[in-house]
C-alpha positions in Angstrom: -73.7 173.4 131.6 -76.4 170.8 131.8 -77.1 171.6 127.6 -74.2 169.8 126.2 -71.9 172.8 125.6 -68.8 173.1 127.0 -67.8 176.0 128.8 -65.2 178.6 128.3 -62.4 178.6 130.5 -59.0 180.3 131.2 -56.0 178.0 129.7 -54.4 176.3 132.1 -51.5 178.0 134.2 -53.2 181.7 133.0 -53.0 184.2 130.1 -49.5 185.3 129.1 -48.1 187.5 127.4 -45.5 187.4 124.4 -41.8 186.5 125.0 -38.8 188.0 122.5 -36.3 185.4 121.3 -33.6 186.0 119.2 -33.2 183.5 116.6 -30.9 182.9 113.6 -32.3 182.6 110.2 -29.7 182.3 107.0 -26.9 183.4 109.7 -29.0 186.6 110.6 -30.5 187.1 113.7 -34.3 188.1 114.4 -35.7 189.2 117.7 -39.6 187.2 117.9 -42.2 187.4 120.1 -45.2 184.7 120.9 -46.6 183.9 124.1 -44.8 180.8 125.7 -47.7 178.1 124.6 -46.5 179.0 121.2 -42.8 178.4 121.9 -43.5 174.9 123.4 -45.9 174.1 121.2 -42.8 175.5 118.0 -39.8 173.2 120.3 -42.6 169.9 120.3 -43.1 170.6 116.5 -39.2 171.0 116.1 -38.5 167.6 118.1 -40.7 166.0 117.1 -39.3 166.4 113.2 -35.7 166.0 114.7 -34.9 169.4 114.1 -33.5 172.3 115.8 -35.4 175.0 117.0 -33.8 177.5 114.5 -34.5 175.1 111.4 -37.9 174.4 111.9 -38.4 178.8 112.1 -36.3 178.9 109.2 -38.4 176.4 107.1 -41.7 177.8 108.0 -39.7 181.4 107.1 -38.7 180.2 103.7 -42.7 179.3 103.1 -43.6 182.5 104.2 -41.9 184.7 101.6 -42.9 182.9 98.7 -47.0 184.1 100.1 -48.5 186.4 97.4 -48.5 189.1 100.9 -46.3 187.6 103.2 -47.4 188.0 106.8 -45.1 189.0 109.6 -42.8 185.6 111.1 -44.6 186.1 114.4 -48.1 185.6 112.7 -46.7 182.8 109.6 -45.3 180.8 112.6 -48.9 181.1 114.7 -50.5 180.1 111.6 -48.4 177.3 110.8 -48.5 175.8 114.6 -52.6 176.4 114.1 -52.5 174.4 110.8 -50.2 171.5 112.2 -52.0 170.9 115.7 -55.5 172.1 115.0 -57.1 171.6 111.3 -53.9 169.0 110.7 -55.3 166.9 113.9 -58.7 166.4 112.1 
């Protein structure tokens, strides 16, 4: 666009749709589903804090049900990632 704005594209590698993983929180497994950008971008966070996958999840679990109306995992993790990589960037 010649007026400055950037335009919108398609992410790279295409749209896709959520993948179930079962992980272990407090020794109880839970089935989740995000769409693979999320699960990279979950392992990079988890890595990058030295951390296995399954503690990070758990960590970001234990902040979720202390919410005054806890979201579901799915969304508290989405959130999270958003708040790390996006606003925590700034």
């Amino acid at each position: 666009m010649s007026d400055g704005r950037r335009p919108v594209a398609a992410p790279a590698g295409g749209f896709a749709g959520p993948v179930k993983r079962s992980i272990t929180i407090a020794g109880h497994a839970t089935s989740i589903s995000l769409e693979p950008a999320f699960w990279r971008a979950l392992e990079a966070a988890a890595a990058a804090r030295g951390l296995p996958l399954s503690a990070l999840v758990a960590a970001i679990d234990a902040l979720r049900i202390r919410a005054d109306d806890p979201p579901n995992l799915a969304s508290a993790l989405r959130s999270w990632l958003f708040a790390e990589y996006a606003i925590g960037s700034q």
